[in-house]
N, C-alpha and C positions, 0 to 999 in steps of 0.2 A: 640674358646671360647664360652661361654655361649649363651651371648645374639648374636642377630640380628639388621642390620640395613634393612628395610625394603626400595623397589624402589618405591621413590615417583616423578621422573619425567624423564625426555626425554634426551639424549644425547645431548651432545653440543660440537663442532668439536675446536680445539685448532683454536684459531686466530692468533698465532704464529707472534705476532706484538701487536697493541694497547694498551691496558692496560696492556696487558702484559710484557711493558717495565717498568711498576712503579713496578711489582712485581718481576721483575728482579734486580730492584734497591732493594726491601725492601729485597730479599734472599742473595742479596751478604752481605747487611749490617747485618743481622742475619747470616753468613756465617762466617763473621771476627770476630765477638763476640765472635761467639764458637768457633773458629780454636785461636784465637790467643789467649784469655785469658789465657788457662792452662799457654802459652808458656810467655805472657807477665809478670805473675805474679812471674816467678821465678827470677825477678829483686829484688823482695823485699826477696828473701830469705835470703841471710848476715843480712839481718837486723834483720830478725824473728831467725835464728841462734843464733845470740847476745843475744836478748833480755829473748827465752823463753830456752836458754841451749840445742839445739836439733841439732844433724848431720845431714847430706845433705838428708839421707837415710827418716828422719822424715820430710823434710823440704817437699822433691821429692811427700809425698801423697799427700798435696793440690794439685798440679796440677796432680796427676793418682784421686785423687775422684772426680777432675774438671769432667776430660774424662771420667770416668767411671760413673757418672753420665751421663751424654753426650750420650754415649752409651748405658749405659747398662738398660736407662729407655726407650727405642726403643720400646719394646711390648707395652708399655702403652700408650706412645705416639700416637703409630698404633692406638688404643682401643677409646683413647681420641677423635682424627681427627677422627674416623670415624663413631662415637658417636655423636660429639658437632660438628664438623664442624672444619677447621684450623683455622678461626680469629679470636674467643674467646677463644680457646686453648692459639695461641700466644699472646694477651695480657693477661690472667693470667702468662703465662712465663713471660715475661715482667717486669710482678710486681714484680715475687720471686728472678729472678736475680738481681734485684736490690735490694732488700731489705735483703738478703742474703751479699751481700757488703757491706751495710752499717750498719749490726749488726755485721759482723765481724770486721768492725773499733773498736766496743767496747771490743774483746776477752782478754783474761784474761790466758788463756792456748791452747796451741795448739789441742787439742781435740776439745775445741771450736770455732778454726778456722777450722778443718774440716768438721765441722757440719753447718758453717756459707758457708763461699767459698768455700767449697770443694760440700757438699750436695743441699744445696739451691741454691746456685747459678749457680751449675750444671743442678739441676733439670729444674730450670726456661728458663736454655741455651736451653737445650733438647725439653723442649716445644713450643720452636720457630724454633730450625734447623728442624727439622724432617717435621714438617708440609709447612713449606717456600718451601722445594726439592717437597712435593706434588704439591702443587701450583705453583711452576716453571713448572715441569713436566704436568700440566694439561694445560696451557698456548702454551705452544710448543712443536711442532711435528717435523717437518721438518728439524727445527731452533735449537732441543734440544741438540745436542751436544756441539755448541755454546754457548746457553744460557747457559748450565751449566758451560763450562767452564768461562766464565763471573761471573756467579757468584760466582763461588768459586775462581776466582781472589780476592774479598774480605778479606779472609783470610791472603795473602798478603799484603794488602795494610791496614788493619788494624793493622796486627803485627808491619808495619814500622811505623805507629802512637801511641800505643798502650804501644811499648816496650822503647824506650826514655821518654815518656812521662809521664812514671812507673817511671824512673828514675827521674825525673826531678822531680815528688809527692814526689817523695821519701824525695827528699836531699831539700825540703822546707816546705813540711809541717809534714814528715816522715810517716810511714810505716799508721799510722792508719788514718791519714789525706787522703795519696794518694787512701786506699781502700770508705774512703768514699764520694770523686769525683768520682771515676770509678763507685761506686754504683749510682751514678746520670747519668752519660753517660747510663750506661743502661737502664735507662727508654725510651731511644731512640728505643728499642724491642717492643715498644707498638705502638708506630710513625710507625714499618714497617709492623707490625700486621695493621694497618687500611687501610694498601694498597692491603691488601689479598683479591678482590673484586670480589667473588662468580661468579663463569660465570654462565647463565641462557642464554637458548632458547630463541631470540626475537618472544616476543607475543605467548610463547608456555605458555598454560594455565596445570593448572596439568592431569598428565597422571594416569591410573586406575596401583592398587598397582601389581607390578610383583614380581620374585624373591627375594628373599632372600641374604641376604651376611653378611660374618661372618664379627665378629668385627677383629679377628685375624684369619689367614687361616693357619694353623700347616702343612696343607697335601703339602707346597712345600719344606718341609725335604726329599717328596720320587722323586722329580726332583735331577736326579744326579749333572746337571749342577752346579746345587744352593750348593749342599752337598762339592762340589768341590771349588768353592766362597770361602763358607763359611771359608771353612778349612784353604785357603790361604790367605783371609783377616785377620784372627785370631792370625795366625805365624805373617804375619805381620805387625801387631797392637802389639807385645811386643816388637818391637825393632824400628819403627817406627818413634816415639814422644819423644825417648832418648836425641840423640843430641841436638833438640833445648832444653830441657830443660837444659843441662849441657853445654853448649858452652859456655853461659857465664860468670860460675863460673871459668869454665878451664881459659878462657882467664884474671880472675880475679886473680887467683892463681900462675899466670903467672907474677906480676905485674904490668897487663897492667891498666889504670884506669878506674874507673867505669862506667862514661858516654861513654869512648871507648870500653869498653866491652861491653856495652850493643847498643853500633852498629854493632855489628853481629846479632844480628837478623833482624835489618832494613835491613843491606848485604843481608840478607839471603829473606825479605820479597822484597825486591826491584827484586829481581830475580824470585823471585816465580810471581809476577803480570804479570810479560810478560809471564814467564813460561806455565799457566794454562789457558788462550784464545788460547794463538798459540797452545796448546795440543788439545782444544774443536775445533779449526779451521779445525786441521790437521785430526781428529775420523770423523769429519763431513763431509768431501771428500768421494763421493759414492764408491771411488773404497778402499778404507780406511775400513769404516765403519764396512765392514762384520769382519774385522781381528781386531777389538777393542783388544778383549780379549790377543791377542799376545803382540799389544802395550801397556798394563800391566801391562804382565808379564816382558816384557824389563823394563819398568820403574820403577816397584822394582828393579828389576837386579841392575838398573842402582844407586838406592838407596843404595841398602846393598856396594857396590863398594865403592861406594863414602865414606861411614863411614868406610870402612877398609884401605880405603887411607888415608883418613882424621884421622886416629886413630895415625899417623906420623908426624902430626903437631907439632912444637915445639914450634912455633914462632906465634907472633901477626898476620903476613903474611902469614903464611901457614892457621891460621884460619879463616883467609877473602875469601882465594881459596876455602876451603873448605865448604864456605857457598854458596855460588857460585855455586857450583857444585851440590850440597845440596839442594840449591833452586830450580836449574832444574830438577832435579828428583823426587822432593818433589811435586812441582807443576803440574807434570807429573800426578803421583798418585792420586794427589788432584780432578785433574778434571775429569779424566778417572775412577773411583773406581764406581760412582755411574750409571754413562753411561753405565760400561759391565754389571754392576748386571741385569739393566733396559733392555739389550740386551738379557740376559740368560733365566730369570726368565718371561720376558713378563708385559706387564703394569697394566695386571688384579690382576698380584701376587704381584706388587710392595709395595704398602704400607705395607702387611704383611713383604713381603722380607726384604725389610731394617732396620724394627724396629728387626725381629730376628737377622740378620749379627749385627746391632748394638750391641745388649744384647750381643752375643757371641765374640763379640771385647774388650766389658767392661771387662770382665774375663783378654783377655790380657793386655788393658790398665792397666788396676788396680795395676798387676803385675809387668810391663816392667819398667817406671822411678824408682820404690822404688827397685829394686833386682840391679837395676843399680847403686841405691846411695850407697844399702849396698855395694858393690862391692868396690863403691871408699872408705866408710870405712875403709874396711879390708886392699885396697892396696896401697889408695890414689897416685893412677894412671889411668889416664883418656884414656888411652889408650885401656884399660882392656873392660871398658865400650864401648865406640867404637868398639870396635873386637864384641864384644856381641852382639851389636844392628846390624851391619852388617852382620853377620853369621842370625839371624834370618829375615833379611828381604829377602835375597837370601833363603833362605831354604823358603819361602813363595812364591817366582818366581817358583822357580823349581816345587812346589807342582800345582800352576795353570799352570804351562806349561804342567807339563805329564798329569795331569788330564784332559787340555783341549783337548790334543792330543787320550788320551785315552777314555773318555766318551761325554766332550761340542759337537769336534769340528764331533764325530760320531753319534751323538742321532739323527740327521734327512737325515742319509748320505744315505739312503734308496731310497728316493725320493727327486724327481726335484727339483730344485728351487722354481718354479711358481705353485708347487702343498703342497710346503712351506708355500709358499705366500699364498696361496689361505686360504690353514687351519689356519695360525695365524691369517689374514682378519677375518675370522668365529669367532674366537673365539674372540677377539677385537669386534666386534660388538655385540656378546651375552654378553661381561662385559659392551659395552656402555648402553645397553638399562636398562641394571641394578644399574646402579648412579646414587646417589641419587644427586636432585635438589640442595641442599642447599647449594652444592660449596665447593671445595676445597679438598673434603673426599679423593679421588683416585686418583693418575694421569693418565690418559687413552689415552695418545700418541703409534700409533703403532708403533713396532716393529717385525722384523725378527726375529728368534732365529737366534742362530750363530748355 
């Protein structure tokens, strides 16, 4: 893009420990916010059904313009954090998610609830996730597959608080009551925005101005690697975020009742928490590590299966398995997605990276729950929808499997290992000496390519 951030001081090496455990705490908590709202809020849709005359198909956009917010404000966010810094980034996030919840308690029409929860309070989410992963990522090296898996445990453990507790608003103070509590819970975004605390050089004074660095970096479209990512994140970002959204309407239409329906996703989050550390534990193992990208591709795999199995549920009990299973692969994905990008792409490219892979998932998000609600429309069979979301998360395996086979896992098969190593070294130290002081802009943990 346009402008430039200009290098105004000296490298500072991850301490992979000390304060970096409070911003481990504040990214899982901005972690859960964004991973589970889309999913917790589809508690209140029977209600919004009812009241404003709209099928699943209308109800299903709040939570795709949740995510596609989420996503697909990714460049900007890049542009923001690398502009302003991440801490005042995320508490303006902070503010508009919550305030974005709490003017949607006043809506009048569902249009206006997509512009209230769907836009604003997406955008505000977006403005805390994205920068939280830089700052996790700047904190730890060593430690980063763990950490992140940690903190994308989050998204687990808020959905199991998150999505009963939706209900419980619901059925006492109703639909416009519960969004304007949950708009108060989010100010909690600003609480973990002040734990974003800048690393700086001890007693390094300012250094004379160096390079240059773009606010957004376009030229890693011509990294095959990333081209490859991209493509297979995308497939499987429309089928992805299906199930939890519709489980527990299914299990609703089922007869089962509503505060037991809407414990399929706590099933499904209670699984995912243990799921997404033992995933970060097991990528973190040195003999692991190089083969990320394979563990993956199995963990889609293991995703799209699970929804084609799960599409044969009939019973209150086959849907509790199904979460379960659900949970393990979901949480698979959860913590491993941003690890291989960070492995492929390299740490100098990452801030760009992610906010593009974001943008280009919004597209799928956007798509994936509303073609899946018109679906149950037309068939009002849940089944139908399940086959769909599984078929595209497998067809998202397959695509990063041959790709990694055919371009990832060959772009450095030329040379040695340790002559690898040597050149990713080089280049990690020409992007350290060009980070800017004021914290948080870049993550700059090394990495191998695969």
């Amino acid at each position: 893009m346009g402008g430039a951030v200009v290098d105004e001081g000296p490298a500072v090496k991850a301490p992979d420990g000390g304060w970096g455990w409070a911003v481990l705490l504040g990214c899982f908590a901005v972690t859960g916010f964004s991973y589970a709202f889309p999913k917790a809020v589809s508690v209140f849709f029977k209600e919004l059904m009812r009241e404003f005359g709209i099928g699943y198909s209308d109800s299903a956009w709040i939570s795709s313009i949740l995510l596609a917010m989420l996503y697909g404000t990714g460049p900007l966010c890049s542009v923001c954090v690398n502009r302003f810094g991440c801490r005042p980034v995320m508490l303006v996030g902070g503010l508009l998610a919550s305030l974005g919840m709490v003017a949607a308690s006043f809506c009048r029409s569902i249009i206006q609830l997509y512009l209230t929860t769907g836009v604003l309070t997406g955008l505000g989410l977006a403005l805390n996730f994205q920068p939280s992963l830089v700052m996790l990522n700047r904190y730890f090296d060593k430690r980063r597959p763990v950490a992140n898996g940690l903190a994308a445990a989050g998204s687990p453990v808020f959905l199991c608080a998150l999505s009963p507790l939706g209900q419980l608003l619901q059925d006492r103070y109703g639909w416009r009551g519960g969004f304007l509590i949950l708009g108060g819970l989010l100010l909690n975004c600003c609480v973990c925005a002040a734990l974003m605390r800048p690393l700086e050089a001890a007693g390094a004074g300012p250094a004379p101005a160096g390079p240059s660095r773009r606010l957004l970096d376009l030229s890693v479209f011509r990294d095959c690697g990333f081209a490859v990512y991209a493509a297979a994140a995308t497939t499987m970002a429309l089928g992805l975020f299906v199930p939890p959204v519709f489980v527990v309407n299914c299990a609703k239409d089922l007869g089962v009742p509503d505060a037991q329906a809407a414990f399929l996703l706590t099933v499904l989050g209670l699984v995912d928490i243990f799921a997404r550390p033992a995933a970060g534990f097991l990528t973190g193992l040195p003999r692991v590590r190089p083969y990320s990208v394979y563990l993956f591709s199995f963990a889609m795999f293991f995703n799209g299966l699970t929804d084609l199995t799960g599409s044969t549920a009939s019973t209150y009990g086959g849907l509790v398995v199904f979460c379960i299973f659900f949970g393990i692969s979901y949480g698979m994905v959860g913590a491993l997605q941003f690890e291989v990008l960070m492995a492929i792409v390299g740490t100098h490219k990452f801030s760009s990276a992610i906010g593009l892979v974001l943008l280009l998932e919004a597209v799928a998000v956007l798509i994936g729950p509303p073609s899946g609600g018109r679906l149950l429309d037309a068939t009002h069979v849940y089944q139908f929808v399940f086959v769909l979301a599984g078929a595209e998360v497998l067809a998202a395996a397959l695509v990063l499997l041959l790709g990694n086979v055919c371009c990832i896992g060959r772009r450095h098969a030329g040379a040695p290992a340790e002559d690898r190593d040597r050149v990713d070294a080089r280049e990690v130290e020409q992007f350290l000496r060009a980070e800017p002081e004021k914290g948080g802009e870049i993550a700059h943990t090394p990495e191998t390519s695969l």
